[in-house]
C-alpha positions as a Python dict, from the first residue, in 0.01 Angstrom:
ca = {
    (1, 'X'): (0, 0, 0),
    (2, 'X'): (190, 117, 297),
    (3, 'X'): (446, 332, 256),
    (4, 'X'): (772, 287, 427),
    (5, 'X'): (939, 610, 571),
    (6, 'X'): (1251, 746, 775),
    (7, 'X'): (1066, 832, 1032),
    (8, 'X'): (734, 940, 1183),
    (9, 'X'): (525, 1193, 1306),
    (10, 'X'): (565, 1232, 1674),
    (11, 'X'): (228, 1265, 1821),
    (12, 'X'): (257, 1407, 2108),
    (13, 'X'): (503, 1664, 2182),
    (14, 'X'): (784, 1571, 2430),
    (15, 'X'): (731, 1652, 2809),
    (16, 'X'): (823, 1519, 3162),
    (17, 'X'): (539, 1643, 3298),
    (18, 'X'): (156, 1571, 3383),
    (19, 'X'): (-64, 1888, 3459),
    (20, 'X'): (-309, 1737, 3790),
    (21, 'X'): (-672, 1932, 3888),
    (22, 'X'): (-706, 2013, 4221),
    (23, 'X'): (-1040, 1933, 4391),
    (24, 'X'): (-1144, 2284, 4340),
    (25, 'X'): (-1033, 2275, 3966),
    (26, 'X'): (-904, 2603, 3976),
    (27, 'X'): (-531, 2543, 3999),
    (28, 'X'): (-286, 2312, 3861),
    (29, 'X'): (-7, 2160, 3953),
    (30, 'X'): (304, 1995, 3752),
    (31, 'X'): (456, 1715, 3854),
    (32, 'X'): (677, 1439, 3658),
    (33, 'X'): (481, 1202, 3491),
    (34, 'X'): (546, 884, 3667),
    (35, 'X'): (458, 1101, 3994),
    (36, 'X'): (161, 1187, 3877),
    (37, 'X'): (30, 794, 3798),
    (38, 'X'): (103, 774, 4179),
    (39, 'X'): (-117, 996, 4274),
    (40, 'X'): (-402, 979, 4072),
    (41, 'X'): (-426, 628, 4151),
    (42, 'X'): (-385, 731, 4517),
    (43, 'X'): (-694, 1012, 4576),
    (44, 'X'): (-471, 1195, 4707),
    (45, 'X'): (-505, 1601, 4663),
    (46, 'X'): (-181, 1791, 4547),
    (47, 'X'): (-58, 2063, 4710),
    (48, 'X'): (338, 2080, 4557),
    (49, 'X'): (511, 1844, 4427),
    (50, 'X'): (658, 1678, 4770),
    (51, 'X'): (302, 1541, 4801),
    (52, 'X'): (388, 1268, 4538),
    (53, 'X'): (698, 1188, 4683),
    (54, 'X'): (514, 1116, 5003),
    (55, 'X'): (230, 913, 4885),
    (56, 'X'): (451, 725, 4665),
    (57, 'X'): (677, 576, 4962),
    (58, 'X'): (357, 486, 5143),
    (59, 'X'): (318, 154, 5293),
    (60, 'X'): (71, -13, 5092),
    (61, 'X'): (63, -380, 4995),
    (62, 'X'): (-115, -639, 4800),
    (63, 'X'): (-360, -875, 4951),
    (64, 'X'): (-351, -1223, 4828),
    (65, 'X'): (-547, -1524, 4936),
    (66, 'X'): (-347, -1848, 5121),
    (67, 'X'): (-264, -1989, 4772),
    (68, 'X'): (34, -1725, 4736),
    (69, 'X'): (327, -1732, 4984),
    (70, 'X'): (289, -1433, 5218),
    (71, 'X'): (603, -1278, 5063),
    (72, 'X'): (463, -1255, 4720),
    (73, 'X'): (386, -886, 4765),
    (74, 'X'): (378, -557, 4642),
    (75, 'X'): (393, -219, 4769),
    (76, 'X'): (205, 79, 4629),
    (77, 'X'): (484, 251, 4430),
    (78, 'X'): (487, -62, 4240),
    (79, 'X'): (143, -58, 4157),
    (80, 'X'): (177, 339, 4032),
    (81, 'X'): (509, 226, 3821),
    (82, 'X'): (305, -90, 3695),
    (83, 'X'): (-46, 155, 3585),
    (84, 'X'): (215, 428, 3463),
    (85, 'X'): (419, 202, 3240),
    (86, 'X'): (88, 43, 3078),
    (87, 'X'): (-67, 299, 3017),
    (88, 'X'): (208, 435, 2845),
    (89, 'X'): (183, 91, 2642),
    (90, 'X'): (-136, 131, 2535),
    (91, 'X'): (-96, 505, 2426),
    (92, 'X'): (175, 416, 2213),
    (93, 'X'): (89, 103, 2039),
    (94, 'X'): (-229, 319, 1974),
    (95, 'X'): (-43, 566, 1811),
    (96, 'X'): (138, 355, 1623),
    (97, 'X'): (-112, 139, 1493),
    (98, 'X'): (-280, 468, 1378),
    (99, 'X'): (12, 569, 1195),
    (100, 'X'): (15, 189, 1027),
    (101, 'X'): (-380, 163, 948),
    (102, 'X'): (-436, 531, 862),
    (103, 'X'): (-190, 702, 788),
    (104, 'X'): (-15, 383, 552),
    (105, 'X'): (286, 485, 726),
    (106, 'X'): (555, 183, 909),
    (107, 'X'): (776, 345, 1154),
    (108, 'X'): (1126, 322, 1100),
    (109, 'X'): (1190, 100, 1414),
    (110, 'X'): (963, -172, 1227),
    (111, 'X'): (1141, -201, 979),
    (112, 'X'): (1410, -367, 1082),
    (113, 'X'): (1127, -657, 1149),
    (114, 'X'): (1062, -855, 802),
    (115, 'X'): (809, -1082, 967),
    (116, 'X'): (624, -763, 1157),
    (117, 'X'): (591, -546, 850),
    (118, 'X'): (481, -855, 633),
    (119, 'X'): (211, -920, 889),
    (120, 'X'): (96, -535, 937),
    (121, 'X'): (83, -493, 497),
    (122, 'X'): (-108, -774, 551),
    (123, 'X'): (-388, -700, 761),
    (124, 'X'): (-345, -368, 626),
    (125, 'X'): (-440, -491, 278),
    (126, 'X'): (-739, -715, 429),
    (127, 'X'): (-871, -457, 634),
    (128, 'X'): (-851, -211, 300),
    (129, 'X'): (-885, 203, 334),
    (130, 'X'): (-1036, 300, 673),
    (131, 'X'): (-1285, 651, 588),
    (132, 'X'): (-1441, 617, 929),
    (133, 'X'): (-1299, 972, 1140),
    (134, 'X'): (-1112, 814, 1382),
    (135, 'X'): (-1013, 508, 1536),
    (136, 'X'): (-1002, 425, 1937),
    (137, 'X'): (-770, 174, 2030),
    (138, 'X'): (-687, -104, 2292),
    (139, 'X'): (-1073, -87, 2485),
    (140, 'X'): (-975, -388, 2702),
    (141, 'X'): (-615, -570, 2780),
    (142, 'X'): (-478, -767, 2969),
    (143, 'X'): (-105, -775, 3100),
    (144, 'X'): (111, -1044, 3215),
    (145, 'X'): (368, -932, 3450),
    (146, 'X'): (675, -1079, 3622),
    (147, 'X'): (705, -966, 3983),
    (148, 'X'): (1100, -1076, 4120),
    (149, 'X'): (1206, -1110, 4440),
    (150, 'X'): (1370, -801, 4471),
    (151, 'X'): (1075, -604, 4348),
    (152, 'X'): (1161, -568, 3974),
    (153, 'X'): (864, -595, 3744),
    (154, 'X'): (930, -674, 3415),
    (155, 'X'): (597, -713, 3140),
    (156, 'X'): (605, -1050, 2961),
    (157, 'X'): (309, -1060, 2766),
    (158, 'X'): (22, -876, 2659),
    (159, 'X'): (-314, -926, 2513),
    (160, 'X'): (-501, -604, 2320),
    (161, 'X'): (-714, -884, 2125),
    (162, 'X'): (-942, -1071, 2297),
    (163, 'X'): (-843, -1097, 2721),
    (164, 'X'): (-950, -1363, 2915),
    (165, 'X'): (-904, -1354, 3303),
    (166, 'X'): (-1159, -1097, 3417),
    (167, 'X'): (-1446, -1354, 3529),
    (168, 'X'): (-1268, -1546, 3685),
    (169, 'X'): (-1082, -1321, 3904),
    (170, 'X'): (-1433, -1229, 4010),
    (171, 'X'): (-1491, -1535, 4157),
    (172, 'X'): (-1154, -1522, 4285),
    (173, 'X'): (-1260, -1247, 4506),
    (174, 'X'): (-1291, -1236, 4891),
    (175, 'X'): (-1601, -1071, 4957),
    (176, 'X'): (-1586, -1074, 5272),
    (177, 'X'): (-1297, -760, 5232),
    (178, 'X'): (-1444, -439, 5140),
    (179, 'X'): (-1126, -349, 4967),
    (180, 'X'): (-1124, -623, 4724),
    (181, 'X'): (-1502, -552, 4669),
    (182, 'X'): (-1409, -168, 4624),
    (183, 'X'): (-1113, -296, 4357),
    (184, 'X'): (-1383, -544, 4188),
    (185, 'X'): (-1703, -235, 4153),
    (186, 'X'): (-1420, -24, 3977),
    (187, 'X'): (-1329, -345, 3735),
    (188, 'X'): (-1717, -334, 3671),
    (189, 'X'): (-1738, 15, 3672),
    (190, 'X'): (-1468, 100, 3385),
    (191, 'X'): (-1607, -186, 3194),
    (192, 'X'): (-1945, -19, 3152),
    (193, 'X'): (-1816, 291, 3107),
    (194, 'X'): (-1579, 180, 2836),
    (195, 'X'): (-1804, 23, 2605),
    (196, 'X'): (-2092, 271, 2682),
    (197, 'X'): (-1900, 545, 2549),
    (198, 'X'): (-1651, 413, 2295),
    (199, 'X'): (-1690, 652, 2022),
    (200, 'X'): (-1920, 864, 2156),
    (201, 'X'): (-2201, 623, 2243),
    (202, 'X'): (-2413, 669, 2538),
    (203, 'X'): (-2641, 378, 2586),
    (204, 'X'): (-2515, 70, 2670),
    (205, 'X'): (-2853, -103, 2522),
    (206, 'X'): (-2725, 10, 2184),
    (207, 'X'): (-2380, -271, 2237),
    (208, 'X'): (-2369, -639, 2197),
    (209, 'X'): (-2181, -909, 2300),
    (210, 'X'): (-2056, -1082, 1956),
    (211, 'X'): (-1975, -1462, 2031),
    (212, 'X'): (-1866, -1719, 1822),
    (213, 'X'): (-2094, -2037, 2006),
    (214, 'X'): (-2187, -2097, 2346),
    (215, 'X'): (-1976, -2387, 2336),
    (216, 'X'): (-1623, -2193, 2327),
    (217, 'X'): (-1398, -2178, 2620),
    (218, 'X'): (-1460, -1789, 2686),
    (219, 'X'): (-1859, -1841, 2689),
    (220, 'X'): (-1862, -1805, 3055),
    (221, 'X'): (-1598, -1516, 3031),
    (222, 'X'): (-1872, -1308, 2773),
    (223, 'X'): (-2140, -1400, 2992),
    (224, 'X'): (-1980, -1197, 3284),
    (225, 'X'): (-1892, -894, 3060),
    (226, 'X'): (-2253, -911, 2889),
    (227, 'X'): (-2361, -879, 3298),
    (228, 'X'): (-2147, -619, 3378),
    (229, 'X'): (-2224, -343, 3066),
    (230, 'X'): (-2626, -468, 3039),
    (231, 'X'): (-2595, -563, 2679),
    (232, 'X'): (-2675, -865, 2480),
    (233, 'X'): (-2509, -1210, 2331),
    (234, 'X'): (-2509, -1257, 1971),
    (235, 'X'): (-2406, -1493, 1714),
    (236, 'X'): (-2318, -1313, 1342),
    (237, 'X'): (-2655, -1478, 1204),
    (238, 'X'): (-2841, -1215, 1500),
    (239, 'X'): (-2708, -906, 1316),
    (240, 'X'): (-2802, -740, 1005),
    (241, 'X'): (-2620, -539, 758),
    (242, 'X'): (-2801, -220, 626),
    (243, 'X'): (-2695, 94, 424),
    (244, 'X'): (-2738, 290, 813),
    (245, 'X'): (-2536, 70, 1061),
    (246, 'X'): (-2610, -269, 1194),
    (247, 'X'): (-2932, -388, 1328),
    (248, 'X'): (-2984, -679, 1574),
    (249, 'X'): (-3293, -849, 1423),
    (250, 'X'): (-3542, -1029, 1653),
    (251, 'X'): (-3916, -1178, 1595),
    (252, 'X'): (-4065, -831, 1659),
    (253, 'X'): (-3830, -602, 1558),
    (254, 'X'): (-3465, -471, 1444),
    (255, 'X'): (-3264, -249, 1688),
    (256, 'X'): (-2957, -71, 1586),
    (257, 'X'): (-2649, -166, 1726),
    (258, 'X'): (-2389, 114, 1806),
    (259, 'X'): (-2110, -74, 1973),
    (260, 'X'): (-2010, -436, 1897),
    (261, 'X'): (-1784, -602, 2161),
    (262, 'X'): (-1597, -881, 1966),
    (263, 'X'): (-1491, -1182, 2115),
    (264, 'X'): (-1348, -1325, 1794),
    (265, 'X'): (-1003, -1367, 1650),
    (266, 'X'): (-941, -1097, 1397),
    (267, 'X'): (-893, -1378, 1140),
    (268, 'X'): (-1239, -1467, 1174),
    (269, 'X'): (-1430, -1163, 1207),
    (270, 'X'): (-1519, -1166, 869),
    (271, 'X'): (-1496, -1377, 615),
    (272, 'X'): (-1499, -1114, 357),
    (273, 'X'): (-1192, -981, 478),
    (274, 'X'): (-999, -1207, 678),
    (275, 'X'): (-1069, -1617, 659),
    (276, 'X'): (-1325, -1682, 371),
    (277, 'X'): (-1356, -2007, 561),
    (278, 'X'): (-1474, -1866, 873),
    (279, 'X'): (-1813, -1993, 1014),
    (280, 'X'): (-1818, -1760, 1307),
    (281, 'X'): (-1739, -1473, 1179),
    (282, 'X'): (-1978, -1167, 1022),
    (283, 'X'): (-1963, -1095, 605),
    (284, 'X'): (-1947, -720, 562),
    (285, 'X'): (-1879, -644, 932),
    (286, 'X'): (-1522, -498, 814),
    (287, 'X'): (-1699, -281, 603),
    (288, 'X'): (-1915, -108, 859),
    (289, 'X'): (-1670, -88, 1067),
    (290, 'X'): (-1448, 86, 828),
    (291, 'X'): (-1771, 338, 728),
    (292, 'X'): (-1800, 439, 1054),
    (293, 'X'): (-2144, 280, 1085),
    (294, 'X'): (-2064, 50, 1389),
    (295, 'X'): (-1803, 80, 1624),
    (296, 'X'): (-1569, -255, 1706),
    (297, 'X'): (-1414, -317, 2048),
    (298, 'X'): (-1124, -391, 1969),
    (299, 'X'): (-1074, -294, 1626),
    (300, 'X'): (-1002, -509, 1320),
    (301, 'X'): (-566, -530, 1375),
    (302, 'X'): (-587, -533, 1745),
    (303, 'X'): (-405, -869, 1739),
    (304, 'X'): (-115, -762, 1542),
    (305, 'X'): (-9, -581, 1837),
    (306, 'X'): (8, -907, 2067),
    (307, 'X'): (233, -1086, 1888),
    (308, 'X'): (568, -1125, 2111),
    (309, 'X'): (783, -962, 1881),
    (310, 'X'): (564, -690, 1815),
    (311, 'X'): (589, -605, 2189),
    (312, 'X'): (946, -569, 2175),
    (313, 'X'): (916, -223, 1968),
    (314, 'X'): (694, -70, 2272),
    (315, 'X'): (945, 97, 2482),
    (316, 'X'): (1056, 236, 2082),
    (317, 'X'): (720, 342, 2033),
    (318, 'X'): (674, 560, 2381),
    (319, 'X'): (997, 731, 2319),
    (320, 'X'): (890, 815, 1965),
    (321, 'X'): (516, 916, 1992),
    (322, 'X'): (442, 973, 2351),
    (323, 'X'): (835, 1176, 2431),
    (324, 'X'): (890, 988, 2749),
    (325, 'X'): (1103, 720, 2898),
    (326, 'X'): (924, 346, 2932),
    (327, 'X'): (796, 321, 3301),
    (328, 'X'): (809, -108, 3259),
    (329, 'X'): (1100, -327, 3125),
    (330, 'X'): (1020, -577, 2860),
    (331, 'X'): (1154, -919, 2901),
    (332, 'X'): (1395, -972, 2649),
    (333, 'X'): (1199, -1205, 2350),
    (334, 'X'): (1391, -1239, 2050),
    (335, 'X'): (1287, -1383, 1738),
    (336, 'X'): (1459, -1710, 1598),
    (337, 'X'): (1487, -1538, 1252),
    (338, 'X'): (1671, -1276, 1380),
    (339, 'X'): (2050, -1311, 1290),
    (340, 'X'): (2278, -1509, 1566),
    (341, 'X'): (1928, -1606, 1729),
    (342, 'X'): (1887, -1971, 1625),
    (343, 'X'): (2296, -2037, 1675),
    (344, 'X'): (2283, -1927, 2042),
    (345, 'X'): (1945, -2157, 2104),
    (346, 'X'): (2156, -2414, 1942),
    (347, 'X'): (2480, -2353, 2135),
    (348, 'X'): (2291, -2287, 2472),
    (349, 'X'): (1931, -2518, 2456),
    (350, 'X'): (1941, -2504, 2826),
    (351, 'X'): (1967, -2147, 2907),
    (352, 'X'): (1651, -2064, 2718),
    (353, 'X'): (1251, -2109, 2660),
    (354, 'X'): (1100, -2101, 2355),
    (355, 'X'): (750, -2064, 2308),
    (356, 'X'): (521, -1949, 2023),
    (357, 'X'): (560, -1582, 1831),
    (358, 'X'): (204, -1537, 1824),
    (359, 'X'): (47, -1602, 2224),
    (360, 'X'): (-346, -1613, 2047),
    (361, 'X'): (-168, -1951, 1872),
    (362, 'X'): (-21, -2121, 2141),
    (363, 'X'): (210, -2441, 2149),
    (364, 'X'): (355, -2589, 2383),
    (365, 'X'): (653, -2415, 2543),
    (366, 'X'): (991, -2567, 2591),
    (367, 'X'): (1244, -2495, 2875),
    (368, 'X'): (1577, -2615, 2830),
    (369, 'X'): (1636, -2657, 3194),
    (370, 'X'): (1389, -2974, 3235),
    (371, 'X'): (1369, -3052, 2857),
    (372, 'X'): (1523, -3397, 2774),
    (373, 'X'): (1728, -3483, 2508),
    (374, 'X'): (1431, -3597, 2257),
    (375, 'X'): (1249, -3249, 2341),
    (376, 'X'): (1517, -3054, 2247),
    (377, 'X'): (1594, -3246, 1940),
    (378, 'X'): (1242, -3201, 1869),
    (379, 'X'): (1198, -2811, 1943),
    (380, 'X'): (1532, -2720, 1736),
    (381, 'X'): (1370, -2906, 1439),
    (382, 'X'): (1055, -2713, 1430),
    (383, 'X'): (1225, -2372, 1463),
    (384, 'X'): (1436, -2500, 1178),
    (385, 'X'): (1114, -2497, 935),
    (386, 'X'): (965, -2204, 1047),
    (387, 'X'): (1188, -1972, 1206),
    (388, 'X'): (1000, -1703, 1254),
    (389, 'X'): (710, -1851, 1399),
    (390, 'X'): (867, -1889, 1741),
    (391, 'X'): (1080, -1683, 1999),
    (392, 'X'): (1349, -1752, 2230),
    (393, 'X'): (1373, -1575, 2567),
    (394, 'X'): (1644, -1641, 2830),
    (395, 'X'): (1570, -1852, 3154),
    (396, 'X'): (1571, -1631, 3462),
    (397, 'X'): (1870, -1675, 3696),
    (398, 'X'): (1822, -1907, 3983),
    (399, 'X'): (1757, -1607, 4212),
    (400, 'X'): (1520, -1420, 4049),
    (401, 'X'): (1268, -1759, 4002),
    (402, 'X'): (1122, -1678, 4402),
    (403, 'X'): (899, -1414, 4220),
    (404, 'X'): (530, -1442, 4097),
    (405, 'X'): (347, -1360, 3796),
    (406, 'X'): (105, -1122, 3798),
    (407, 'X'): (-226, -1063, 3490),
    (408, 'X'): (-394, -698, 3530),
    (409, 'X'): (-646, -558, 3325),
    (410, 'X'): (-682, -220, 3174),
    (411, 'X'): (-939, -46, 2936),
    (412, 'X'): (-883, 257, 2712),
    (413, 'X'): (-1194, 430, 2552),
    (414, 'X'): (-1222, 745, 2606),
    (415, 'X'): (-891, 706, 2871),
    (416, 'X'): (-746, 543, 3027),
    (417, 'X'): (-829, 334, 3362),
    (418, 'X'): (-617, 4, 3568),
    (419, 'X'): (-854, -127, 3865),
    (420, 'X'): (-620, -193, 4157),
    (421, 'X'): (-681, -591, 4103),
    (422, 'X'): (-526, -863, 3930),
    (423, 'X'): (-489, -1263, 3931),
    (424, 'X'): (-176, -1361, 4072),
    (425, 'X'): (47, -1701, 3994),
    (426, 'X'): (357, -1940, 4003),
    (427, 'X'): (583, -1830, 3722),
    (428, 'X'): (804, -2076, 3518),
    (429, 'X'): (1146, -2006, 3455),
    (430, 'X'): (1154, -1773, 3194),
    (431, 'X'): (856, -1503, 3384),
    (432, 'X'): (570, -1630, 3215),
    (433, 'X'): (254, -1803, 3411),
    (434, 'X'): (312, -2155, 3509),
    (435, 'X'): (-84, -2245, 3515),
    (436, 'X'): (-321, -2179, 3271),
    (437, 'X'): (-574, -1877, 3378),
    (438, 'X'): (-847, -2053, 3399),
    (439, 'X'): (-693, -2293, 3646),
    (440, 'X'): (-553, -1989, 3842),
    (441, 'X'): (-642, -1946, 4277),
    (442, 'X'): (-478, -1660, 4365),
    (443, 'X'): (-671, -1286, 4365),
    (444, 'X'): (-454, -977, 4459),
    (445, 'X'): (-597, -622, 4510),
    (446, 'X'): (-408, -294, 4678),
    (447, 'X'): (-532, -179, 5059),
}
């Protein structure tokens, strides 16, 4: 059972500051954090800590193809703020969901969250005690950003489950322009890496590809990351459980399998633990897992963390385990069970969206401003039954609806890495994507 508490262990210990290698990694310098992301991302070698400030008001923009208006741009100091403040997201929620899985411990800033805590005891219980040494967190995510006019970005969503995006911002790409091919090789680059040495594994023969049919929607994404790290696609009835690991058996003979790239929901990973009607999933996978005889990428409970009111606790979490100030605002997402919530959405239908709690469930969003009368009838009834299944979030002021939306990608094995790239769209009126990705044009990468 997990344990509430007052508080938690901070896990990191408070600073401001990033210690940066020179090229001749004999010196350091220090230099505030968010400085730092700037230039590391940059290449650029440190002499004091004016150097930062300089690269950081450098001219660099985005390049986008004809699809986006030419003023849909940004500069490079938004890129460093936008790889600072992620990876800060991604250190944190790994903390945290260390201190949840692990440790049985709910941070006090949960708490005040019925419907998170009931979700994390949940998984918690299904996923069982965890003996395995450690846990790595978050390989590969995606992030949904809103880019405004003015040049405030603001996360919407994110997905530490089970991104899609990355193929097809490959074939987004101008290859013609060696920068965008230079952005791409990284993307492929950090995806090998990750998965080759997640958990200390150094052969990417050793990792698979687990898919749930070749018939799914993401078939063509797993094809593309089953390209990129060499590895193989499997279906649950390839693998084999033994008392060692988990072998991939074939006519001639069984291979053990280090690293298993899922590509299925947690609640049908396996049936033993999760869904006991799942038909995709892989009996006793949880338990290897759990043994430390296979490594999972991303971990059973991964999906807890993309849940839209889960996200709202971030910028808690990176105060509390990571001692420093969010880089990224969160777009304000407040759940209907929450007290006053439902009133205002039924005072105010216009001046909000509400869409689904849980983005790896979708239904169809609402937005008061071009709902009609029926709709919003309609939407208010549903939220009625099941509060806390949705979330309202407040329509973006006329002004503000110029900007674009923005998906990067990120991976976290054994760090942390953001390729310069990303798939840009139309946003609705709330932030969040008008198309869905696979029907997205647009490709950005940095100069």
């Amino acid at each position: 059972m997990l344990q509430e508490t007052k508080g938690t262990k901070v896990l990191t210990s408070k600073s401001d500051v990033r210690v940066l290698p020179t090229r001749t990694g004999i010196d350091t310098v220090r230099v505030p954090a968010f400085a730092a992301s700037v230039v590391e991302h940059s290449g650029t070698r440190i002499t004091n800590g004016h150097a930062a400030q300089d690269c950081a008001s450098g001219n660099k923009f985005f390049s986008a193809n004809s699809s986006v208006e030419a003023g849909q741009t940004l500069n490079f100091r938004q890129w460093a703020q936008i790889s600072c403040g992620i990876r800060q997201r991604m250190e944190a929620v790994s903390a945290c969901l260390n201190e949840v899985f692990r440790h049985s411990k709910i941070p006090e800033f949960l708490l005040q969250n019925s419907s998170i805590v009931r979700q994390l005891r949940t998984v918690a219980e299904q996923i069982g005690d965890i003996r395995r040494n450690s846990i790595s967190w978050g390989w590969l995510a995606s992030t949904d950003l809103h880019v405004a006019s003015n040049g405030t970005v603001t996360v919407i969503d994110h997905n530490l489950s089970v991104p899609t995006g990355i193929e097809l911002l490959t074939r987004l790409v101008d290859r013609s322009s060696t920068e965008s091919m230079t952005a791409l090789h990284d993307l492929w680059r950090n995806i090998v890496n990750s998965a080759a040495t997640y958990g200390g594994t150094l052969d990417s023969q050793s990792t698979v590809i687990l898919d749930p049919c070749r018939f799914n929607p993401t078939f063509s994404e797993n094809e593309f990351l089953a390209r990129a790290m060499g590895a193989t696609i499997v279906r649950a009835s390839d693998l084999v459980i033994t008392k060692d690991g988990v072998e991939l058996s074939s006519v001639a003979k069984r291979a053990r399998i280090q690293t298993i790239v899922r590509r299925i929901d947690d609640d049908l990973l396996d049936p033993n633990c999760f869904r006991p009607d799942s038909l995709v999933g892989m009996p006793g996978l949880c338990r290897a897992w759990k043994d430390g005889r296979v490594n999972l990428v991303n971990p059973p409970g991964s999906g807890v963390a993309s849940i839209r009111s889960f996200t709202q606790k971030i910028p808690a979490m990176i105060r509390t385990f990571l001692g420093e100030e969010p880089a990224l605002p969160v777009a304000d997402c407040r759940e209907c069970s929450e007290p006053g919530t439902m009133q205002k959405l039924i005072n105010n239908p216009t001046q909000f969206a509400v869409r689904t709690n849980d983005p790896m469930h979708p239904a169809r969003p609402y937005f008061g401003d071009i709902a009609t009368a029926a709709e919003t009838v309609a939407i208010l009834n549903m939220v009625r039954r099941d509060p806390q299944h949705f979330v309202v979030r407040a329509l973006l002021p006329d002004a503000a609806r110029d900007g674009f939306n923005l998906r990067v990608f990120s991976s976290m094995g054994d760090a942390f890495c953001m390729p310069r790239c990303g798939i840009g769209r139309d946003c609705q009126s709330d932030g969040g994507a008008t198309l869905a990705i696979n029907a997205d044009k647009s490709a950005f990468f940095v100069n």
